[in-house]
C-alpha positions in Angstrom: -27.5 -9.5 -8.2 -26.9 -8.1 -12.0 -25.4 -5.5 -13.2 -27.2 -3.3 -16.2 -26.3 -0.4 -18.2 -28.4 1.8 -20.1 -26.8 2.2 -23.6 -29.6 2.7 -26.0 -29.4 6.9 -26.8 -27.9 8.8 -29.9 -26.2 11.3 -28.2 -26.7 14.0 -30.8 -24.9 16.3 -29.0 -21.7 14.8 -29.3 -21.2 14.2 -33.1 -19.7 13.4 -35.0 -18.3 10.7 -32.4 -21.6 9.6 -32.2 -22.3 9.5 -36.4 -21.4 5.8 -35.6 -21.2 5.3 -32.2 -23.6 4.9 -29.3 -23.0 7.5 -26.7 -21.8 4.5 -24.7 -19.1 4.1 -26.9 -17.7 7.0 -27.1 -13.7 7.2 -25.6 -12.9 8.9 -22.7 -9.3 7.8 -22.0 -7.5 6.1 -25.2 -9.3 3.5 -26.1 -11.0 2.9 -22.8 -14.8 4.6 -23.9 -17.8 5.2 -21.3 -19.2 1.7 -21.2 -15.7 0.1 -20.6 -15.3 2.1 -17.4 -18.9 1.2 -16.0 -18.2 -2.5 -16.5 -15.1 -2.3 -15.1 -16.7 -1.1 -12.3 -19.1 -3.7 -12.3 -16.9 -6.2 -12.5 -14.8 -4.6 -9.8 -17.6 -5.5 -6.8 -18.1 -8.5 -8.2 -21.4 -8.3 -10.7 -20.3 -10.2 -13.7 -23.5 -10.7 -15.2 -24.5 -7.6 -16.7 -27.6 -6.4 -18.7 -26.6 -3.7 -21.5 -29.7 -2.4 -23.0 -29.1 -1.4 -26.4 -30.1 0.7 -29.5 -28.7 3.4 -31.3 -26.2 2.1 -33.1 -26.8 -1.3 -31.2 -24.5 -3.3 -34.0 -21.4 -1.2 -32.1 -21.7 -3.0 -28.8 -22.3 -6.6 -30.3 -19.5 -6.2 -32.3 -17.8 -5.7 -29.5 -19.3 -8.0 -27.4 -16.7 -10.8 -26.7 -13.7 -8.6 -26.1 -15.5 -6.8 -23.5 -16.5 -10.1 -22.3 -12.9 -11.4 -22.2 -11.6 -7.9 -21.1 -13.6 -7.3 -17.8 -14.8 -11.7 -17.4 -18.2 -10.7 -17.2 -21.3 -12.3 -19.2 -23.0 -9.8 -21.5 -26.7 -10.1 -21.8 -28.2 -7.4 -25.0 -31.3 -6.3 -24.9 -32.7 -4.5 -27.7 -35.0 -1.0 -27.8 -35.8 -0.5 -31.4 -37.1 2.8 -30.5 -34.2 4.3 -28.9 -34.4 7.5 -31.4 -38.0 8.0 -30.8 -39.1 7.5 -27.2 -37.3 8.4 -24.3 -35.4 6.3 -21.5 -38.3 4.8 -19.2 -39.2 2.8 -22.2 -35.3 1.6 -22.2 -35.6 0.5 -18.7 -39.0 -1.1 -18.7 -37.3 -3.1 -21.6 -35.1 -4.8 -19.1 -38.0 -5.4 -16.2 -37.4 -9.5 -16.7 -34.4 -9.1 -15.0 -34.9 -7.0 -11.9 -36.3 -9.9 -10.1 -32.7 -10.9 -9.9 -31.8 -7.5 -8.1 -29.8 -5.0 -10.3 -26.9 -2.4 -9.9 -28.0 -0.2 -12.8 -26.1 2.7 -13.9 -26.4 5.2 -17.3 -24.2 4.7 -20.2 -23.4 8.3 -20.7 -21.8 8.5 -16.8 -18.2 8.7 -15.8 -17.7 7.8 -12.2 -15.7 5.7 -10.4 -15.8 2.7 -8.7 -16.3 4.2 -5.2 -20.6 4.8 -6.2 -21.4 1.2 -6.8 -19.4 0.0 -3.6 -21.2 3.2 -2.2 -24.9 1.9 -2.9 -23.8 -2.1 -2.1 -23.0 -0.9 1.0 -26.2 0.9 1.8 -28.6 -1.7 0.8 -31.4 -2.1 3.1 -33.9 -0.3 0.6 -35.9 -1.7 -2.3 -34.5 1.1 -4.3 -31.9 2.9 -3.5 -30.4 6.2 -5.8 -26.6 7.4 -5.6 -27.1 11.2 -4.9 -24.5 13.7 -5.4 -25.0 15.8 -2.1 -22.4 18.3 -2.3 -22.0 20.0 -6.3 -23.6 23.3 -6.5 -27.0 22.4 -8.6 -28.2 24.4 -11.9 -31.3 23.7 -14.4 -30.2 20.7 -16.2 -29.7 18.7 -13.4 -31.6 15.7 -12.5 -32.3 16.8 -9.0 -34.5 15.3 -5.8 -35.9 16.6 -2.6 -36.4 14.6 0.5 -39.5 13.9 2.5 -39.0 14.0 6.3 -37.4 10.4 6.6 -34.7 10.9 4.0 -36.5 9.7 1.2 -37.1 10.6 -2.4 -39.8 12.7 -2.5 -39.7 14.7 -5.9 -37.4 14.1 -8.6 -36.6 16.3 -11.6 -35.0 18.6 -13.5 -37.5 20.9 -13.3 -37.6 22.5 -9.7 -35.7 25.4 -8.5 -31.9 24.2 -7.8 -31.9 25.9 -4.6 -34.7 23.6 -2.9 -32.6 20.5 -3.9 -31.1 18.2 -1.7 -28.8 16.9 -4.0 -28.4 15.4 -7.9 -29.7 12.1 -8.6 -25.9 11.0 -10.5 -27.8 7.8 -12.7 -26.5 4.9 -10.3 -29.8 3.3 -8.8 -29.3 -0.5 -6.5 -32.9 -2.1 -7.7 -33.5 -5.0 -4.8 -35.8 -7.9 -6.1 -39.0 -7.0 -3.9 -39.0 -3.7 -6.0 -39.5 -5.3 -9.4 -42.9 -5.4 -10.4 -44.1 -2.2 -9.2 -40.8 -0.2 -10.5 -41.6 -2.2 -13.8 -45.6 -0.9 -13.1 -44.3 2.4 -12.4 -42.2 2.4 -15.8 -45.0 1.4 -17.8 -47.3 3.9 -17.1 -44.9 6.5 -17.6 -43.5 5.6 -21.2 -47.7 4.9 -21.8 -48.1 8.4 -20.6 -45.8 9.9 -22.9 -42.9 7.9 -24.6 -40.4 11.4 -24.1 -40.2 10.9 -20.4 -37.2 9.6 -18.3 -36.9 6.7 -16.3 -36.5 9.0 -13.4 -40.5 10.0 -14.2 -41.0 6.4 -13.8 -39.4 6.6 -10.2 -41.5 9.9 -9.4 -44.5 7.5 -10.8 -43.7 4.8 -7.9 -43.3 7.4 -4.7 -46.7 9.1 -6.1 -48.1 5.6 -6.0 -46.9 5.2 -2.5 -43.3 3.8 -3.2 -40.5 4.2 -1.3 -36.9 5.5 -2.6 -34.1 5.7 -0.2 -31.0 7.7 -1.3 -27.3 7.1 -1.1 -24.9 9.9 -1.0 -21.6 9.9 -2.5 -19.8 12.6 -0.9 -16.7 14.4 -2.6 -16.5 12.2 -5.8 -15.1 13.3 -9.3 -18.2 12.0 -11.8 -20.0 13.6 -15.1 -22.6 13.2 -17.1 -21.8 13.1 -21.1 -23.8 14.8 -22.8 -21.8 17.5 -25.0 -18.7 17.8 -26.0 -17.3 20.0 -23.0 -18.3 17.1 -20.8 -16.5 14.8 -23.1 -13.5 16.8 -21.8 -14.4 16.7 -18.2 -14.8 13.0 -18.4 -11.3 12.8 -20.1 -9.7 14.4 -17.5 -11.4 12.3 -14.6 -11.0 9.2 -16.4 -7.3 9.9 -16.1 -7.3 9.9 -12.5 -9.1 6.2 -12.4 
């Protein structure tokens, strides 16, 4: 099994940090930015082969390349989406479906959580995919949120649905097992071929319409956040302090 981030996106939002910087890049604590904490973690249960899909600003990260190599002894592996500022994240993924035959840990490069989600989802494989889902934080519209069929599994996920039908938030960790490869990869492709603005998470929605299954992990009382402005910036500084 590989580890992968997703570290292709702008992140507009949080300029001018991001005038030069990938999102991924951006510090949370010191030095230590948003993609040094999710290799760390990484490296922490023992994944030190990692796929970074990259993009915006791509020339950052292989600049950086073989400190973060030396820093967390992991082997980087780039792989390039030269339309990161047009298209949309399901495109990013699908760029990396060659390596989800070797079964993947994947988790966004705008998320600050710790360590306790990957050991959460290696712990509950058994699924071909498997989401870390945030179970307990009161839900509002921006959320990337899921309901459950009747045997615990994904059965819608989206931001769009009412907050107060949702079982949870879908937190961007996702534990990709080999046998899922080719029809997640399917999946993806027919979403960004639908419409090059949608998420990867579409392209999960794509594979339980199809007949997929998607198990979920929850991660109980954890302190995590999605970057995506500059308050969360601040919310990720303070919870990277307590790493």
């Amino acid at each position: 099994m590989i580890g992968m981030v997703l570290a292709a996106g702008a992140g507009r939002r949080l300029r001018p940090y991001t005038d030069t910087l990938p999102k991924a890049l951006v510090p949370v604590d010191g030095e230590t930015t948003i993609l040094d904490i999710a290799l760390g973690n990484l490296a922490e249960v023992g994944l030190t082969d990692v796929v970074i899909v990259v993009g915006y600003q791509a020339g950052a990260v292989e600049e950086r390349k073989a400190a973060l190599e030396d820093r967390y002894g992991v082997s980087l592996t780039l792989v390039h989406n030269d339309k990161a500022e047009e298209w949309n994240n399901a495109y990013s993924m699908w760029l990396a479906r060659e390596h989800f035959s070797k079964g993947v840990l994947m988790v966004n490069g705008d998320t600050v959580h710790p360590v306790s989600v990957e050991k959460t989802l290696l712990a509950g494989r058994g699924a071909d995919i498997l989401l870390a889902v945030d179970n307990v934080k009161t839900l509002a519209d921006e959320e990337m949120k899921v309901t459950l069929d009747g045997a615990g599994h994904i059965q819608t996920i989206t931001k769009l649905m009412d907050p107060a039908t949702a079982a949870g938030e879908y937190i961007g960790a996702t534990l990709i097992e080999p046998a899922a490869a080719e029809p997640l990869a399917g999946a993806l492709k027919a979403t960004w071929e639908r419409d090059p603005d949608l998420y990867y998470e579409d392209g999960y929605q794509e594979l339980v319409n199809r007949g997929g299954t998607i198990a979920v992990a929850p991660i109980g009382e954890v302190s995590w956040v999605e970057v995506d402005n500059h308050e969360d910036l601040e919310k990720a500084r303070r919870i990277a302090k307590g790493y």
